[in-house]
FIROKE-463208 format. One record per residue (C-alpha): x negated, y, z. Coordinates in Angstrom, 1 decimal, padded with zeros to 4 digits. Example, Ala and Ser with C-alpha at 12.3 -4.5 7.8 and 13.67 -1.06 7.14 Angstrom:
residues 2
    east   north      up
  -012.3  -004.5   007.8
  -013.7  -001.1   007.1
***
This chain:
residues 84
    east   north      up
   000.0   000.0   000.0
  -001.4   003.8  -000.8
   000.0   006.4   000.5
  -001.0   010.2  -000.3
  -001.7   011.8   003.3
  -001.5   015.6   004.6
  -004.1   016.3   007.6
  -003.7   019.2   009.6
  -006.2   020.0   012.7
  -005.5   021.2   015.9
  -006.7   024.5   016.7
  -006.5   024.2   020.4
  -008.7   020.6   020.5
  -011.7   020.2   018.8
  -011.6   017.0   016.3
  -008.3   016.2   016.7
  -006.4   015.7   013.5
  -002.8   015.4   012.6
  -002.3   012.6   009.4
   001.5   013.0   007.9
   002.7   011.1   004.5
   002.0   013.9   001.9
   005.0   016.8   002.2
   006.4   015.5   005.7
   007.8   018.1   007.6
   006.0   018.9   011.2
   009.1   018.9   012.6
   009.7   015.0   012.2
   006.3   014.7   014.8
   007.8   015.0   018.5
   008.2   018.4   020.3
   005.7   017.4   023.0
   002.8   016.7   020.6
   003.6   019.5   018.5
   003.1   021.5   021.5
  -000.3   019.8   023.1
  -001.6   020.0   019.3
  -001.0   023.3   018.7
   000.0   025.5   015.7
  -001.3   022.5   013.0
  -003.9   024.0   010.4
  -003.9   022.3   007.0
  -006.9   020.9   006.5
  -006.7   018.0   003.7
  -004.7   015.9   001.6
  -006.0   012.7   000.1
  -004.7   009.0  -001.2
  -005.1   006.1   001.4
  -004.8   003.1   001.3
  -006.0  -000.1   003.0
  -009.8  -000.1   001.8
  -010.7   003.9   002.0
  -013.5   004.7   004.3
  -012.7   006.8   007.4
  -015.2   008.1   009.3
  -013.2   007.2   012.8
  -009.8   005.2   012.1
  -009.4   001.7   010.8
  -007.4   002.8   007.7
  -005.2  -000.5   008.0
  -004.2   001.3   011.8
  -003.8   004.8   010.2
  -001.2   003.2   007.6
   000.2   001.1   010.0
   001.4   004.5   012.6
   002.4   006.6   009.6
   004.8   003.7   008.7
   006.0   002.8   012.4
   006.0   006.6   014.0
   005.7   008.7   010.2
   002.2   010.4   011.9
  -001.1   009.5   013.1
  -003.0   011.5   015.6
  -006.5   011.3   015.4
  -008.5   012.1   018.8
  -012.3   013.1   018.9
  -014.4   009.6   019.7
  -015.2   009.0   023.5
  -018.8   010.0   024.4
  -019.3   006.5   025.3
  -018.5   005.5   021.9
  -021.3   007.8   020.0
  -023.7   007.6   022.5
  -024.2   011.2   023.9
***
């Protein structure tokens, strides 16, 4: 399955992006997140599907939300996980 993707990034949290099936409204994410995410910035809009390279989501898990919740949130990678 491909599916063309919207990101938007949050200005209040450094690395934290928004993915939304291309020309999804914002509204359809929930009020809360909308809120803790912040005014969403378009940042990029791109095809994926199943064997794209992401630099920090398993693309078969980013798919997978978008179907199930119609958004993935990306958060920055635990220091633990990079090794800083």
């Amino acid at each position: 399955m491909a599916l063309e993707v919207d990101v938007f990034k949050s200005p209040r949290r450094d690395n934290t992006y928004l993915m939304l099936p291309a020309d999804a409204s914002l509204d359809s994410v929930p009020e809360q997140l909308q809120t803790q995410f912040g005014e969403a910035k378009p940042f990029l809009r791109f095809k994926l599907d199943q064997d794209r390279h992401l630099a920090q989501a398993d693309p078969q898990a980013v798919l997978a939300a978008i179907q199930s919740q119609g958004f993935y949130l990306q958060l920055p990678p635990n220091k633990d996980e990079t090794g800083d």
